[in-house]
C-alpha positions in Angstrom: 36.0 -20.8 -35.3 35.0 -22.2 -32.0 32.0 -21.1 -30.3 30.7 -21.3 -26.7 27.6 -20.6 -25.2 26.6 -18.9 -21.7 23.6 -17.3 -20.0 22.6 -14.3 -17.7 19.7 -14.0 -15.4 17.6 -10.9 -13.8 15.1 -11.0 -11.2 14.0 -7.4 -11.2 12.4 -5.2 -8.6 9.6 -3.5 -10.2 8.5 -2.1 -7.4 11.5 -0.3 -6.2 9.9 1.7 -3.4 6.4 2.5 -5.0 3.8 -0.6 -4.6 1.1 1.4 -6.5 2.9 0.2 -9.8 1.4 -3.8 -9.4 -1.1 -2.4 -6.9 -4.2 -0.2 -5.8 -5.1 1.6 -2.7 -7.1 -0.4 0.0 -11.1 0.3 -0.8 -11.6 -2.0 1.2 -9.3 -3.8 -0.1 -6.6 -3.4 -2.5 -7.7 -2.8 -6.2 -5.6 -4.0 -9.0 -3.4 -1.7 -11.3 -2.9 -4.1 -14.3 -0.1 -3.5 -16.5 -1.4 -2.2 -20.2 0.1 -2.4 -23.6 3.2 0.2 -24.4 4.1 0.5 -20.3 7.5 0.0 -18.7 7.5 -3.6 -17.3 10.5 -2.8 -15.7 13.1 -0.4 -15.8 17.1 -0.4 -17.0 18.5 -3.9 -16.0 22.5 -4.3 -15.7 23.8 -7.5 -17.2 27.4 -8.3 -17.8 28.9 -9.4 -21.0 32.3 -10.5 -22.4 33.8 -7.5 -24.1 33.2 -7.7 -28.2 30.0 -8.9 -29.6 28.0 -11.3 -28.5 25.3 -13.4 -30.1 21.6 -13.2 -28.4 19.9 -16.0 -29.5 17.5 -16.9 -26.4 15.3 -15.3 -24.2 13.1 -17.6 -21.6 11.8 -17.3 -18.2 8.7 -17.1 -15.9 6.1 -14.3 -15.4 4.0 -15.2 -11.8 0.3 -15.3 -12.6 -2.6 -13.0 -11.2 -4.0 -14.1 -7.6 -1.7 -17.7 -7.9 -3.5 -18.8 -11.6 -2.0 -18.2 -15.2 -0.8 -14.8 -16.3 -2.6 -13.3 -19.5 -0.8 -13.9 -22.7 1.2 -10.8 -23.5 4.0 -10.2 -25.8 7.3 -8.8 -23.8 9.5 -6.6 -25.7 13.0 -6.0 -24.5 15.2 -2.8 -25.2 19.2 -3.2 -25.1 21.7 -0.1 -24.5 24.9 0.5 -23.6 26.6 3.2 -21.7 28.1 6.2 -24.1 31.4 8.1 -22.5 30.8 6.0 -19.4 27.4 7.0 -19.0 24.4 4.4 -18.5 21.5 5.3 -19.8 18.8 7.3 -17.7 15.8 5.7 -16.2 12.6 5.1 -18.8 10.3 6.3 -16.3 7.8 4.6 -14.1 7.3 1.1 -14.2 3.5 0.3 -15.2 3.4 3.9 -16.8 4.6 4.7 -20.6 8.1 5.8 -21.3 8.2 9.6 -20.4 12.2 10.0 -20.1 15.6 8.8 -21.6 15.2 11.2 -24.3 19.2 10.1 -25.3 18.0 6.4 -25.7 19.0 6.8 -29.3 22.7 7.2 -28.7 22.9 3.9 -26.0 20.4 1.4 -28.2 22.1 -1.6 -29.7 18.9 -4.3 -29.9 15.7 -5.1 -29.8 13.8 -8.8 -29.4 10.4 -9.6 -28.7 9.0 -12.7 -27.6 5.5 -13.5 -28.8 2.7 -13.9 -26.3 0.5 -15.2 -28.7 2.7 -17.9 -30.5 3.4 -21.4 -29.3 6.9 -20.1 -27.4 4.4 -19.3 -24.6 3.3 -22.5 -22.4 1.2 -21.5 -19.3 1.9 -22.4 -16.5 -0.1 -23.6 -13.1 0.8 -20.6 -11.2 2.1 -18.3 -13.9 3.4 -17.9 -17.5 6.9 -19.6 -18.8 8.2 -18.0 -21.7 10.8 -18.8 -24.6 11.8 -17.0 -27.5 10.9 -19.4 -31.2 14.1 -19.3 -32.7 13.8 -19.2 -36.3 10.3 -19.9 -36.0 7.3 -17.8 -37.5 7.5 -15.1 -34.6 11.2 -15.7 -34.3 12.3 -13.0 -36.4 14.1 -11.0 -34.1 16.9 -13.6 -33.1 19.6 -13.4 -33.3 20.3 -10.3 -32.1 24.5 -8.5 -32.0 25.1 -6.8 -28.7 28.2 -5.2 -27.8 28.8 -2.3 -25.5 30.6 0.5 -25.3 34.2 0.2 -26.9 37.0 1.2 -24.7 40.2 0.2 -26.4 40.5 -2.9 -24.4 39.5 -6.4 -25.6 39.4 -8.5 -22.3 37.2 -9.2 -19.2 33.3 -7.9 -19.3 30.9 -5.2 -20.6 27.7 -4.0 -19.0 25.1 -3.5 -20.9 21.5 -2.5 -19.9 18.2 -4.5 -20.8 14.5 -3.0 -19.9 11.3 -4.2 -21.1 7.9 -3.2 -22.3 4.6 -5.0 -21.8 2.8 -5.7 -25.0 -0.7 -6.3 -23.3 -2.3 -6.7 -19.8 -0.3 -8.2 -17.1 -1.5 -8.1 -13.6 0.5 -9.0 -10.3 -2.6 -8.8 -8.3 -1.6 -12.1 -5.4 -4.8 -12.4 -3.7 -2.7 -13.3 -0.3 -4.0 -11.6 2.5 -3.1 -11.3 6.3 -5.5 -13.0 8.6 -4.3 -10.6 11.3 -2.0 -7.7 12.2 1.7 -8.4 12.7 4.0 -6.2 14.0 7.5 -5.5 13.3 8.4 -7.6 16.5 7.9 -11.0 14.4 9.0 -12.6 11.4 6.0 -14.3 10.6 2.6 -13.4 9.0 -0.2 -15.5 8.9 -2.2 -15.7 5.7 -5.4 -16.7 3.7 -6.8 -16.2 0.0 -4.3 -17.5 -2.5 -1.8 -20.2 -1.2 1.7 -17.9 -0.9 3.6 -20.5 -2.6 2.0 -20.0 -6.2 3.0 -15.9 -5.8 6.2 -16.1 -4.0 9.6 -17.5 -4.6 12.4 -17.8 -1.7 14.4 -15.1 -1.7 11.6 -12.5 -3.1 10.9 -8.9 -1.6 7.3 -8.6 -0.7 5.4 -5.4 0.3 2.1 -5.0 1.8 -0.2 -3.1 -0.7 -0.7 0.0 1.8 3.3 1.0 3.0 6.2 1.6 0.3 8.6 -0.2 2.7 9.3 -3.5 2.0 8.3 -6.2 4.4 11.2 -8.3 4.0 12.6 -11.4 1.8 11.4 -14.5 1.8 12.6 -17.7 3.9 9.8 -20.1 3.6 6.2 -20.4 3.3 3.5 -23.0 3.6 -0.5 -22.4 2.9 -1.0 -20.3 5.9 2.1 -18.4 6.3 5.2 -16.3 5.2 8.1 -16.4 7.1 10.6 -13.7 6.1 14.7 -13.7 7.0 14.4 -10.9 9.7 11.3 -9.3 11.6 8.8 -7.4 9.1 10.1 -3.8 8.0 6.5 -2.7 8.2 3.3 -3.5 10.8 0.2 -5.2 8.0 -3.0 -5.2 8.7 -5.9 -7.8 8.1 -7.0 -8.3 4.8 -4.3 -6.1 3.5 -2.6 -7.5 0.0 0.7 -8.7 0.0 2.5 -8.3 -3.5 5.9 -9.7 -4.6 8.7 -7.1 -5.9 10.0 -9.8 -8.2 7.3 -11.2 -10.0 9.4 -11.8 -13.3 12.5 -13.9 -13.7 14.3 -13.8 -17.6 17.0 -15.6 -18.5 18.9 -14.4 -21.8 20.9 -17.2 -24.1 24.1 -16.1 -25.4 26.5 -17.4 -28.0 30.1 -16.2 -28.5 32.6 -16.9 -30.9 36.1 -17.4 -29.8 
């Protein structure tokens, strides 16, 4: 039987409208709020499938580091569900917070996998963490892992199933970029010092000062000194203020299907 292979990435928004879950209150300035073992890292993810089973036998991506250096070594464990009667599953809870809801996650689990922060799967980075599942290696006991969603009677085109994650240690998205100024919502530029942007940001990325739950924009480019965003700020910052990035984690799942 032939098979063929195919991935599916997520960038997730983990901060979805709350920037106190990756950071702290400005006292001066901003205070931390590190991730701890057993919290949400981030909430129900959709992620289309083809319909029938198919064969999980990768997970890899990139975790940005604290304040532009390395992220702490922490195992990620990832949670897979599908809908039941046409209903997704309900949201875990808070992100940086223990699950406190989806008391029905029972009825929609179909897999678990874990990658291994402490095992040689996980090569730091300069400016964060890259991460790869150890197939068939000592911590690679979880892969392969059958997925299929819900049945519905029909056997072509795609599934969605749901994929959230769990921290299994400290992880903190602290960026140590600051504002050297105030900038309005009349620009689309804010001038920066602290941590060079470009080890905490990616293009594309929704960033949030650390004081207002509006974001600030996306991302168009950056050098050392500056962000430039693809439209004027959504929010006025302030100097010295922290500016954090809503998509700190990008995973990339490895699938094999037999046809």
């Amino acid at each position: 039987m032939a098979t063929s292979n195919f991935t599916v990435r997520i960038e997730p928004d983990i901060i979805d409208g709350d920037v106190s879950k990756v950071i702290g209150a400005q006292t001066p300035s901003a205070t931390d709020a590190p991730f701890q073992s057993g919290d949400i890292l981030f909430d129900w993810q959709p992620i289309q499938v083809p319909k029938g089973t198919s064969k999980l036998v990768s997970i890899s991506g990139y975790i940005m580091g604290q304040d532009g250096g390395v992220q702490v070594n922490s195992d990620i464990e990832f949670v897979f569900a599908k809908s039941v009667n046409g209903v997704a599953p309900t949201t875990l809870g808070e992100e940086n917070e223990p699950q406190t809801l989806c008391f029905e996650l029972p009825k929609h689990l179909i897999g678990f996998a874990k990658v291994e922060g402490t095992s040689s799967a996980t090569v730091g980075g300069e400016f964060g963490d890259y991460f790869t599942s150890n197939y068939g290696g000592a911590n690679g006991g979880t892969f392969p892992v059958i997925l299929q969603g819900e049945s519905t009677g029909v056997s072509v085109g795609f599934d969605t199933i749901y994929v959230a994650a769990f921290c299994g240690g400290a992880i903190d998205f602290s960026t140590g970029v600051k504002p050297t100024a105030q900038a309005t919502t009349s620009t689309d530029t804010i001038a920066v010092d602290g941590v060079d942007p470009r080890k905490c940001f990616q293009i594309g990325d929704t960033i949030y000062t650390n004081t207002d739950d509006t974001p600030l924009g996306t991302v168009k480019s950056m050098s050392a000194s500056e962000i430039v965003l693809n439209a004027n700020l959504g929010a006025q910052v302030e100097d010295n203020e922290e500016i954090v990035n809503a998509n700190p984690i990008r995973v990339i799942f490895g699938f094999e299907r037999s046809r």
